[in-house]
N, C-alpha and C positions, 0 to 999 in steps of 0.2 A: 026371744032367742033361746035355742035348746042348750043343754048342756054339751052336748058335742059343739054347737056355735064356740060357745065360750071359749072353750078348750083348745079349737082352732083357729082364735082370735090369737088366745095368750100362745098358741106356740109359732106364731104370725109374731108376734109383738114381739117374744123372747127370741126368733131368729133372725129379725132384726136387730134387736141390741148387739146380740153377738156380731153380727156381721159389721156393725159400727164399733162395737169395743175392738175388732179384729182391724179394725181399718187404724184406727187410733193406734192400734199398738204399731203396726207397721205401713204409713199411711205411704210409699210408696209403692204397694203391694195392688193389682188394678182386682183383685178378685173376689175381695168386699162391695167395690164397688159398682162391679157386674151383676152381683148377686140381688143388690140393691136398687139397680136401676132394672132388671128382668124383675122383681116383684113389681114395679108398679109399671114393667111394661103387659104384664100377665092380667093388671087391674085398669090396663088403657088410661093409665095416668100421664101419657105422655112425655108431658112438660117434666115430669120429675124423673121419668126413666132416662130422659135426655140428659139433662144434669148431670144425674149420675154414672150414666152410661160416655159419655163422651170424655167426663173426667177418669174413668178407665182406660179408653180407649188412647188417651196421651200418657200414659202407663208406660215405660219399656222395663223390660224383662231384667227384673234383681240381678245381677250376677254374684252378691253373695250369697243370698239366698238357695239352700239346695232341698229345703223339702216343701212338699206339698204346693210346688207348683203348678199351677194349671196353665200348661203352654199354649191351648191353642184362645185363653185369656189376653194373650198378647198379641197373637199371632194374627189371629181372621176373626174369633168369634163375638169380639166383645164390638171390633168394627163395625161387623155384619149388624148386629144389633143396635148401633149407634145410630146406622142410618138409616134404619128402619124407624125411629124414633125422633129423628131431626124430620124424616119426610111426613110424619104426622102432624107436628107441630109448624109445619111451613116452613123448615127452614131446608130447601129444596136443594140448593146448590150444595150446602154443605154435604146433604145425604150425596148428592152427586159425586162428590168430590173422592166419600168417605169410599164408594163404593165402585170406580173409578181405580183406588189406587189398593183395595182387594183383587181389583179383576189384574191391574197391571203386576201385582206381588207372586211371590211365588205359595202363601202361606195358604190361600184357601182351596179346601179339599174341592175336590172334583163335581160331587156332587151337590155344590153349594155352587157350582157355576151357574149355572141357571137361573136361579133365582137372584142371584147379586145382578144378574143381567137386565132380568124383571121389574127388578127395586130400579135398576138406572135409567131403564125406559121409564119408569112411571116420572122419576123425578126432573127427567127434559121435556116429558110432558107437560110434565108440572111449571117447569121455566118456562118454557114456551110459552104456556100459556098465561104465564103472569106478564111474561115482554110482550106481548099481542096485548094483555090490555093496556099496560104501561102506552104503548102506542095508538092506542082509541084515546085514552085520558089527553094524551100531550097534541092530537091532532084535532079535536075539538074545541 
């Protein structure tokens, strides 16, 4: 490993701590744990981006809190991501569901239509195709 490796490992590790020391500090706050679950959806870790990204995603928006919010952390973005990361890991309906009630909300931008569209076709595909085997299994 070069010394830029190194360097981009420890400022990986130490932006992490921080985003975990930040979450500690105000663990109602969902944009530690956005930050958190997009690193390791950025590293196709899935299972762990879900974790943490879903446990943002039941986040609602501090109303004491007045600085250094990230609205659309609450809004649509951190969702968007959640379901993109449950449909990874199989959990199909959920993505459905997540992304379902972004299309029916009023929070996501315009140009994220489409693709919330894309993610919910994939993820009935996804169903479907698991009730289609569900019903090969129980009919033999």
């Amino acid at each position: 490993m070069t010394i830029t490796g190194h360097f981009c490992l420890n400022l990986v590790r130490d932006g992490m701590e921080w985003e975990w020391a930040v979450h500690g500090h105000t663990p109602r706050r969902a944009e530690p744990l956005y930050q958190i679950g997009m690193y390791h959806a950025r590293q196709k870790q899935w299972a762990r981006a879900w974790l943490f990204l879903e446990a943002a995603a039941a986040r609602k928006e501090p109303d004491d809190l007045l600085l250094f919010i990230e609205r659309d952390a609450y809004g649509w973005q951190t969702a968007m991501e959640a379901a993109v990361a449950a449909y990874w890991i199989g959990e199909h309906e959920k993505a459905a569901a997540l992304n379902h009630a972004l299309l029916n909300g009023d929070a996501l931008p315009k140009q994220y239509r489409k693709t919330v569209e894309r993610n919910l076709s994939l993820s009935a595909t996804a169903i479907g195709e698991n009730a289609r085997g569900d019903d090969m299994r129980h009919s033999g």
